[in-house]
C-alpha positions as CSV (number, residue, x, y, z in Angstrom):
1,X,117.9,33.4,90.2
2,X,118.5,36.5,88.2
3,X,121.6,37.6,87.8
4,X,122.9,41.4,87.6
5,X,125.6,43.5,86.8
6,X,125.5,47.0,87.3
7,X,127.7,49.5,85.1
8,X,128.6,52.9,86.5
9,X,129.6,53.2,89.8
10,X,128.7,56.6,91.3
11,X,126.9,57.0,94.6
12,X,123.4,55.6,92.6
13,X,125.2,52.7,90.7
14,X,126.7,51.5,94.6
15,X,123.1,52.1,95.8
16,X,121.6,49.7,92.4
17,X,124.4,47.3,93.8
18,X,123.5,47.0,97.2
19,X,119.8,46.8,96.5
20,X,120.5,43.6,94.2
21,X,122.8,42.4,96.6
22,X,120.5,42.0,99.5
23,X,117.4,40.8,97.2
24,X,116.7,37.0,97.3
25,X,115.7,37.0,93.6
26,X,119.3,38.0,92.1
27,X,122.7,37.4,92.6
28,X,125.2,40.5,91.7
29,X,128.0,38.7,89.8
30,X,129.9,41.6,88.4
31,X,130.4,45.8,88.5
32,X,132.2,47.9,85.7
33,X,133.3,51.4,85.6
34,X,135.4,53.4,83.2
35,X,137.6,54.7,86.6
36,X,139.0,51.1,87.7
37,X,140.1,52.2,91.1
38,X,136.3,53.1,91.7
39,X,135.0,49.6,90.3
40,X,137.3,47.8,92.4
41,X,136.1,49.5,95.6
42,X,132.9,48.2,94.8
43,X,133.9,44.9,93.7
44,X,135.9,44.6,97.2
45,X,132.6,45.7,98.6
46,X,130.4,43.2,97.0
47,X,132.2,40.5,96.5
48,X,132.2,40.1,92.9
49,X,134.1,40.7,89.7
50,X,135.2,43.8,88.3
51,X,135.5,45.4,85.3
52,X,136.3,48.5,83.4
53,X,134.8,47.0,80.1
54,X,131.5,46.1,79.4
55,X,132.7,44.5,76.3
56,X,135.1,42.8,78.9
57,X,132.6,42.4,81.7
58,X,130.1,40.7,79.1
59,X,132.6,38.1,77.7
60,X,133.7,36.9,80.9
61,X,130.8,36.5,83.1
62,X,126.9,35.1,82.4
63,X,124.2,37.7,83.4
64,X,120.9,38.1,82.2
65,X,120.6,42.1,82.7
66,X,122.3,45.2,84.0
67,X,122.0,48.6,85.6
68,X,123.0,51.0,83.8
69,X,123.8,54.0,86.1
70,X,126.2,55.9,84.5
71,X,125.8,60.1,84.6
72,X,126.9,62.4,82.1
73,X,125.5,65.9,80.5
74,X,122.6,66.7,82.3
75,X,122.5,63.1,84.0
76,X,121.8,61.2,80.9
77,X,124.4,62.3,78.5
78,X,126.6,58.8,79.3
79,X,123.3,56.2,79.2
80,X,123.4,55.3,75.2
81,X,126.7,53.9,74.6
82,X,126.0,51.3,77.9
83,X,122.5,50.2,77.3
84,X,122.8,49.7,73.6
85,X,126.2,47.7,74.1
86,X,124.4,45.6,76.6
87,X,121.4,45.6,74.2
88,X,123.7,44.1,71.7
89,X,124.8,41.7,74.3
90,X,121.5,40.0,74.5
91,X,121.2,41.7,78.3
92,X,118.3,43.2,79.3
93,X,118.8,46.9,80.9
94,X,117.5,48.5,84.0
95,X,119.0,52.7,83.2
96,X,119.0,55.1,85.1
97,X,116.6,58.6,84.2
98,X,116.7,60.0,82.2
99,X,117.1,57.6,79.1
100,X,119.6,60.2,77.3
101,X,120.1,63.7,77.4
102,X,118.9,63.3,73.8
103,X,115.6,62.6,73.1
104,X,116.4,61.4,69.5
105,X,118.8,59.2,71.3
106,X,116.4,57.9,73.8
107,X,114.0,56.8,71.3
108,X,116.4,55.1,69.5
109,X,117.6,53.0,72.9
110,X,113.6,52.0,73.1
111,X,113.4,50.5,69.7
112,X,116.9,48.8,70.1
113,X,114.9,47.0,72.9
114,X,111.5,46.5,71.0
115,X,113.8,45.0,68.1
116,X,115.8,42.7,70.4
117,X,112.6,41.5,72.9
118,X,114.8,42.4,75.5
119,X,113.2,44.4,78.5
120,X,114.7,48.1,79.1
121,X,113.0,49.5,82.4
122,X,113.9,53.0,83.7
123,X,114.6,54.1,87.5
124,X,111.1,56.2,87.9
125,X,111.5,54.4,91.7
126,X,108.9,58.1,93.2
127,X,106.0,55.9,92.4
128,X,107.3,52.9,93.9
129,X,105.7,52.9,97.4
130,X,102.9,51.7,98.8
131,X,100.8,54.8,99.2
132,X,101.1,55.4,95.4
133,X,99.6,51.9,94.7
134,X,96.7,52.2,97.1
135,X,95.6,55.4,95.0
136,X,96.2,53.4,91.8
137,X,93.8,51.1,93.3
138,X,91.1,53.6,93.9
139,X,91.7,55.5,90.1
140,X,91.2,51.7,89.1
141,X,88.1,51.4,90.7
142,X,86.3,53.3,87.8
143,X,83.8,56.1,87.6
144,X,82.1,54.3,90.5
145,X,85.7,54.2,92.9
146,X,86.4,55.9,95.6
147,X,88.3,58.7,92.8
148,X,85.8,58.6,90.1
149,X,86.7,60.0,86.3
150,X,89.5,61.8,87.1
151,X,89.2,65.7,86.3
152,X,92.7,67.4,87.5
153,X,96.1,66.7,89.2
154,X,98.3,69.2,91.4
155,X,102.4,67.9,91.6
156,X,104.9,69.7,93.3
157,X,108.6,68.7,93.2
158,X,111.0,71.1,94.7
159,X,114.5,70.7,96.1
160,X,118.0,72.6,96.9
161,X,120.8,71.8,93.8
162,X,122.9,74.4,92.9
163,X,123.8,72.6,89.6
164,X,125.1,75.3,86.8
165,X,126.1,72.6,84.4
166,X,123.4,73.3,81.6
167,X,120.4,75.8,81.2
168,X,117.8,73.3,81.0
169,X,119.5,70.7,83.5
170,X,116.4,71.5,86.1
171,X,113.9,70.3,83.2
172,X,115.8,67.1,82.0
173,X,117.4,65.6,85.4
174,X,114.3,66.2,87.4
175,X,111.6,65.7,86.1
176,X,111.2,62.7,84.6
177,X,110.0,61.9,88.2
178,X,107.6,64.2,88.5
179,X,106.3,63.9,85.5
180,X,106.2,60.0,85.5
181,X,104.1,60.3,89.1
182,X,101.3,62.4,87.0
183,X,101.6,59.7,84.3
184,X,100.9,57.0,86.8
185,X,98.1,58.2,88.2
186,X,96.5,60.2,85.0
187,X,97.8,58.4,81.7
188,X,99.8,60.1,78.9
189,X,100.3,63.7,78.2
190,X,98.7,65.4,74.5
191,X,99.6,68.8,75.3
192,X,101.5,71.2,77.5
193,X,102.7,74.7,78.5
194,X,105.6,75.8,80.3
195,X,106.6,79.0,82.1
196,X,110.7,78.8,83.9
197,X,112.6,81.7,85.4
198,X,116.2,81.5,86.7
199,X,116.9,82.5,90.4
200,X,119.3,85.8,90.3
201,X,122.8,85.0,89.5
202,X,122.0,81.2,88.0
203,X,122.7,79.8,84.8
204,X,120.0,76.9,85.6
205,X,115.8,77.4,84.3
206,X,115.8,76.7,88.6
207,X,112.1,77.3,88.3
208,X,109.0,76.1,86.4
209,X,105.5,76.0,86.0
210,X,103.5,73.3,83.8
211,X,100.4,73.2,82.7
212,X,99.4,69.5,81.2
213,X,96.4,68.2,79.3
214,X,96.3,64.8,79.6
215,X,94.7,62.1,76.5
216,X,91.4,61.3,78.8
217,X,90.5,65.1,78.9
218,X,92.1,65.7,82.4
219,X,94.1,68.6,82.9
220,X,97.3,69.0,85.2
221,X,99.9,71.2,86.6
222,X,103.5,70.7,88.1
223,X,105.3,73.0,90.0
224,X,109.5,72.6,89.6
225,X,112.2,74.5,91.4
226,X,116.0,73.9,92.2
227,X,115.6,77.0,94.9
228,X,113.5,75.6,97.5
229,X,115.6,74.9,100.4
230,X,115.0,71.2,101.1
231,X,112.9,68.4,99.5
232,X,109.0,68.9,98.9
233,X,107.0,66.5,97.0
234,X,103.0,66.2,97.2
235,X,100.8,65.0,94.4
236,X,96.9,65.6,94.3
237,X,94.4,63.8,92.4
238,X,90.6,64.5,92.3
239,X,88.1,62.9,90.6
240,X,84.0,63.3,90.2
241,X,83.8,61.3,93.5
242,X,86.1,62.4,95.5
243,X,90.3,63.1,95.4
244,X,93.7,61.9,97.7
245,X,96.7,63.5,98.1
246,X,100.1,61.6,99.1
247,X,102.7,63.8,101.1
248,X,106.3,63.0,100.8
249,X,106.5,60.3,98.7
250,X,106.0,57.8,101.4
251,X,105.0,60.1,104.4
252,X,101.6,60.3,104.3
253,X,97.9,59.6,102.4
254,X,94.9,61.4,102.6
255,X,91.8,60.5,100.8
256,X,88.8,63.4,100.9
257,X,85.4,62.5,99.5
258,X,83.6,64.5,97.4
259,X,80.2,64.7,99.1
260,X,79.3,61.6,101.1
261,X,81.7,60.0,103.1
262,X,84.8,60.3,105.4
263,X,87.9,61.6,105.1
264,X,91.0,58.9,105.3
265,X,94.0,59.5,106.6
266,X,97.0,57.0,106.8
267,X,101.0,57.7,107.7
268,X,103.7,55.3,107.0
269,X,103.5,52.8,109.7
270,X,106.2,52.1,112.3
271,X,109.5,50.3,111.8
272,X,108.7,46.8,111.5
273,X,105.1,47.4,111.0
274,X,103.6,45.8,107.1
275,X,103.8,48.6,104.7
276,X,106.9,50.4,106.4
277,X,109.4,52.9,104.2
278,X,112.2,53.1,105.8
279,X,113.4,56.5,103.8
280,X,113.8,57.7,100.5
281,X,116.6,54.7,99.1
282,X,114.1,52.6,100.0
283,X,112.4,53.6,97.0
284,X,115.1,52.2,95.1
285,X,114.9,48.9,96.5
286,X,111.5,48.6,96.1
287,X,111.7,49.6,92.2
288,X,114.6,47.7,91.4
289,X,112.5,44.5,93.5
290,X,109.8,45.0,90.9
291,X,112.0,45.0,88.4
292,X,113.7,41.6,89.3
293,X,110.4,40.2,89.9
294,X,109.5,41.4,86.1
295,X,112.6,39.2,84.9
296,X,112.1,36.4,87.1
297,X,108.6,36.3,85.9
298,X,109.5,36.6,82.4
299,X,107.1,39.5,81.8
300,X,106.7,40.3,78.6
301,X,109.1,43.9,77.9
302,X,105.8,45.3,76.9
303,X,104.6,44.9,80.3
304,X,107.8,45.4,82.3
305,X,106.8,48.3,85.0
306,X,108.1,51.7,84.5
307,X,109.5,50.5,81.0
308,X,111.8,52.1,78.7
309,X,108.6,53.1,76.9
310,X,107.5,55.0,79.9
311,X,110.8,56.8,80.3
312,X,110.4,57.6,76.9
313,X,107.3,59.1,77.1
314,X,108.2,61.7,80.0
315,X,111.2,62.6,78.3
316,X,109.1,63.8,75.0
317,X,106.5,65.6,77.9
318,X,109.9,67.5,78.8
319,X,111.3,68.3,75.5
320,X,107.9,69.6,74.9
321,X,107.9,71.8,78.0
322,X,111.1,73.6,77.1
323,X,109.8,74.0,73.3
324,X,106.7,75.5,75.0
325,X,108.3,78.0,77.2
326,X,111.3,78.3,74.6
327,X,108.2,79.5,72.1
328,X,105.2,81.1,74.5
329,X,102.7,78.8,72.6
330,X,100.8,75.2,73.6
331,X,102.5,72.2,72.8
332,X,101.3,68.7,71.8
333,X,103.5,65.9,73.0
C-alpha cells in the first residue's frame, strides 16, 4: 500500500486527493496547504491529517510520495519550493504541469530527482485514456503497423480562459498538454517555430501556431488559443500506411488506411461498458492510477510514465516556441 500526501489544496490538489482516496493501491494519510482553513476542509473531507507545513507534515506522518499541486505565476511559479523539500525528504513527487514557471528551475527539480533515485512524475493525465494507448499500439507496430513510419502530426488545443496574469501564460500553462500528446505519439522535439497574436484588448499571446520537427524526421504542427469558446482537442497522426485521429480526448477514434483496408471507427463505450471514460477528471484518475501502480511496482524513476523528464522536455519545446516567435527565426530545442 502506497501511501500519499498531497500538498496544495486548490480545486486540482482536492481532485489529486479524491483520486488517491478512492484507489485501492494507496491510502491518503495527510493534506497540507499554506491557507490552514483550506487544508482543514479537506482534511475533514478525507479523513486524514492536516497540515500547513510540509516540513511539519513530513515529520509527523510516514508517506512514500506526494502531490504537489500547488499554483503560482503562470501555474508553476509555486512547484519548486514543494517538490524539492519533499525531494529532500526522501518522498517521491507526483507535480503538477508545469514543473516551474522557470525552465532553469524545472531542470534543476529533474536532477534533484536523478540525484536522490526518487521518482518525480508530472500530471500530463491528456494522454491517459484508452484511445491514446490503442494508437500507441499501432505506432508500435513498426513500419509494417497499421500507422507505418510516421510522417506528420495535426494537434489542436483550444479553450475559453480569460487569464490576463502574464503575456506568455497561454504558452506555459497550456501546453505542456498539448505538446506532451505530440511527444507521445511522435518522440522528442529538435526544432520549432512559432507564430502568437493577442485577441483585441488582451494582455495574454491567446493565440498560436507551431510548427515542430521532430528527432525521427517527422514534422508537426499545433494549433493554441485561449479565444475559442469552449474546449476542442483532436490530434492526427499519419504514417506511410495509413493515419488515426482521436477526437476529444476520450470521445472518439478513427483509424483511415492509406490504400488497402477499412476505415475504423470507435466511440467511448457506454457507462459500465470495458473501456468507459466517464468525463474529463477521469483522466486524472487514470494518470495518477498509473502513477501508483509505478510506485507499487517499484519502477525504476527512469521508467516512471509521464516522468519529470518528460515534463521537462515539453517545457524546453515551449521556451523554445516563445524564443522562436519572440525572434521570427527556427529554433532547436
Amino acid at each position: 500500500m502506497v501511501r500519499v500526501g498531497v500538498i496544495g489544496l486548490g480545486g486540482i490538489g482536492n481532485l489529486h486527493a479524491r483520486c488517491y482516496d478512492a484507489d485501492p493501491l494507496c491510502e491518503l494519510v495527510a493534506v497540507c496547504d499554506m491557507d490552514l482553513a483550506r487544508a482543514e476542509a479537506a482534511g475533514e473531507r478525507f479523513g486524514v491529517q492536516t497540515f500547513e507545513s510540509t516540513l511539519a507534515m513530513f515529520a509527523a506522518v510516514e508517506m512514500d510520495a506526494v502531490s504537489v499541486c500547488t499554483a503560482g505565476r503562470e501555474n508553476g511559479g509555486d512547484h519548486y519550493t514543494p517538490v524539492m523539500g519533499a525531494l529532500a525528504a526522501g518522498k517521491h513527487v507526483l507535480c503538477e504541469k508545469p514543473l516551474s514557471n522557470d525552465v532553469a528551475l524545472a531542470r534543476e527539480m529533474v536532477q534533484a530527482a536523478d540525484q536522490a533515485g526518487l521518482c518525480l512524475g508530472t500530471n500530463l493525465n491528456h494522454r491517459f485514456v484508452p484511445f491514446a494507448w490503442r494508437a500507441k499500439e499501432w505506432i508500435g507496430a513498426g513500419d509494417d503497423g497499421p500507422v507505418g513510419k510516421l510522417l506528420f502530426a495535426n494537434m489542436a488545443l483550444r479553450i475559453e480562459n480569460p487569464n490576463e496574469t502574464s503575456p506568455l501564460f497561454h504558452f506555459r500553462a497550456l501546453h505542456p498538454h498539448s505538446l506532451d500528446v505530440l511527444r507521445f505519439f511522435m518522440g522528442d522535439a529538435r526544432a520549432v517555430h512559432c507564430f502568437a497574436n493577442r485577441a483585441p484588448g488582451r494582455v495574454n499571446w491567446s493565440n498560436l501556431s507551431l510548427n515542430i520537427e521532430f528527432e525521427n524526421g517527422a514534422i508537426g504542427h499545433l494549433s493554441g488559443s485561449y479565444d475559442a469558446g469552449g474546449l476542442v482537442e483532436r490530434c492526427e497522426v499519419a504514417g506511410t500506411s495509413g493515419r488515426f485521429v482521436i477526437d476529444g480526448v476520450y470521445e472518439s477514434l478513427h483509424y483511415f488506411p492509406r490504400k488497402d483496408g477499412e476505415r475504423e471507427d470507435y466511440v467511448n463505450p457506454p457507462e459500465g461498458a470495458e473501456g468507459h471514460v466517464s468525463g474529463f477528471d477521469a483522466t486524472f484518475t487514470n494518470r495518477i492510477h498509473r502513477w501508483v501502480q509505478d510506485l507499487a511496482d517499484g519502477v525504476p524513476p527512469s521508467e516512471v510514465e509521464a516522468s519529470g523528464r518528460a515534463g521537462l522536455h515539453v517545457q524546453e519545446v515551449i521556451e523554445a516556441a516563445i524564443k522562436s516567435f519572440q525572434t521570427r527565426s527556427v529554433v532547436s530545442v
